[in-house]
C-alpha positions in Angstrom: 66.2 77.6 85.5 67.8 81.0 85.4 71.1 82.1 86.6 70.3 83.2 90.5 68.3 79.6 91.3 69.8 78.1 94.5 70.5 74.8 93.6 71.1 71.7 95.8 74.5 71.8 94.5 75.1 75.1 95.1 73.8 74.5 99.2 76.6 71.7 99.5 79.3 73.9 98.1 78.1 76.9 100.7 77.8 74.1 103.5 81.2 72.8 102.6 83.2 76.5 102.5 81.2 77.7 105.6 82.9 74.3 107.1 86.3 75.2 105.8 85.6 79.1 106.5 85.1 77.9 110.1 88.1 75.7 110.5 90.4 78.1 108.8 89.8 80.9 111.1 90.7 78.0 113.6 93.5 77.2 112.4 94.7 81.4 111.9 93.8 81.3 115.9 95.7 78.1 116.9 98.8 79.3 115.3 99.1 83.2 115.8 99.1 83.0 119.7 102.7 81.6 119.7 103.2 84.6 117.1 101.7 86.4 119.4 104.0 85.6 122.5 107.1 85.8 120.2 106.0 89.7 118.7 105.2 90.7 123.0 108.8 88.9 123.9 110.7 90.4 120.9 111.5 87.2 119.7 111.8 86.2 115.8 108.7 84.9 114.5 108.9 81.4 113.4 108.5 81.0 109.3 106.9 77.5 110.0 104.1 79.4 112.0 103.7 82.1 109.6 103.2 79.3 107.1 100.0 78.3 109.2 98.4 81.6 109.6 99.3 82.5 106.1 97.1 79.0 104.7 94.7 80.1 107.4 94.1 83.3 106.2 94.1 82.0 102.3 91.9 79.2 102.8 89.2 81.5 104.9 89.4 84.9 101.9 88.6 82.1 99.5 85.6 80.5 101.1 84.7 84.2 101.4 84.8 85.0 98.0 83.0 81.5 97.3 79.7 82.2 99.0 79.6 85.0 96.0 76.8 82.9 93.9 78.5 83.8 90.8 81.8 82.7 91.4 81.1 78.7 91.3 79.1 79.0 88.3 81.5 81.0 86.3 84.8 80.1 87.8 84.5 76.4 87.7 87.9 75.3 86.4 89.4 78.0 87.8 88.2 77.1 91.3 88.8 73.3 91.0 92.6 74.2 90.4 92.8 76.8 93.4 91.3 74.5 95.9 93.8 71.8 94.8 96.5 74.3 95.4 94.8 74.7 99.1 94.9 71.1 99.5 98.2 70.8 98.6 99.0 74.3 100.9 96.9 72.4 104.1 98.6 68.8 103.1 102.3 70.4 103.4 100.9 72.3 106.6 99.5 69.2 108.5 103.4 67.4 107.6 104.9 69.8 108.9 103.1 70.4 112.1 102.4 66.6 112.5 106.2 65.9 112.2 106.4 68.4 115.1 103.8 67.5 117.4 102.1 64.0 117.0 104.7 62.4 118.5 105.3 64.8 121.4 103.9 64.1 124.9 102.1 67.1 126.5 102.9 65.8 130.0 100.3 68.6 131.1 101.4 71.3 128.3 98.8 73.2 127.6 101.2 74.7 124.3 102.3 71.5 123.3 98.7 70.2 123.4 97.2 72.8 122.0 99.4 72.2 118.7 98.9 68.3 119.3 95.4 69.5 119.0 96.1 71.9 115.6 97.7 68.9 113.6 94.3 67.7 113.5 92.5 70.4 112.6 95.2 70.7 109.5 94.7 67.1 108.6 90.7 67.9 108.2 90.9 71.0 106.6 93.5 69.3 103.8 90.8 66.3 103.8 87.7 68.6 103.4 89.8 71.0 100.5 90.5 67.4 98.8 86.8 66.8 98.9 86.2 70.9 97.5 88.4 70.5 94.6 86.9 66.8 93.4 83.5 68.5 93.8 84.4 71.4 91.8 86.0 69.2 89.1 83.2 67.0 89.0 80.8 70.7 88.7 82.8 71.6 86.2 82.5 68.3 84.3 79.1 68.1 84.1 78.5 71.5 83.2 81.3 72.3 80.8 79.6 72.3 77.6 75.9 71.4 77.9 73.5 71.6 74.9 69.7 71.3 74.7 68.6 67.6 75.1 66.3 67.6 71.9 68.1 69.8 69.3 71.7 69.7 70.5 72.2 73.5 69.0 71.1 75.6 71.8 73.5 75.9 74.8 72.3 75.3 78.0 
């Protein structure tokens, strides 16, 4: 089995971050149109918005850089601990934004829905991070220090 074999393994983990990829761009274009409206109105842009393009834009460069083969296999450990500080980073964004909007009634606001609609979208992006980092700890567990099955010397 040699270095560049695509594993089943390594199909869920590119299935997974192509998910994430996909709702993370979401996300970056759910929140920047009020950023949007406040840069074209002069207005201050709100920090709690820049918060949710900023995880947006995080979460998508990493699933980027995961589809690099070599990167799960090398940076196991590594990449278990960064996608439980993007679970933690989508977590805080989904409280936020749910403290905000879940409540709210749209009474035909296509804003306010639109948000009621994003708080969502953060709460399954947190979920499917939470499901990336116990995968990658469970990769790295099994494959943190394998030998050969008859000798035990050779490592594998």
């Amino acid at each position: 089995m040699g270095l560049f074999t695509i594993t089943k393994g390594y199909i869920a983990f590119s299935v997974l971050h192509f998910v994430l990829l996909a709702l993370s761009l979401t996300i970056v274009g759910l929140y920047a149109v009020d950023l949007d409206k406040a840069r074209i109105h002069h207005k201050y842009a709100d920090s709690k918005w820049s918060y949710a393009v900023a995880v947006g834009s995080i979460s998508a460069i990493t699933c980027a850089i995961y589809f690099v083969p070599l990167v799960i296999h090398s940076l196991s450990f590594v990449m278990a601990i960064w996608d439980t500080i993007l679970f933690i980073l989508s977590i805080t964004l989904f409280g936020v934004f749910g403290k905000l909007f879940i409540s709210e009634n749209a009474e035909g606001d296509k804003n306010v829905q639109r948000m009621k609609n994003a708080v969502w979208v953060d709460l399954t992006v947190a979920l499917l991070w939470l499901l990336a980092a116990l995968a990658s700890f469970g990769y790295f567990w099994k494959n943190r220090d394998t030998r050969s099955r008859f000798t035990g010397r050779a490592k594998v």
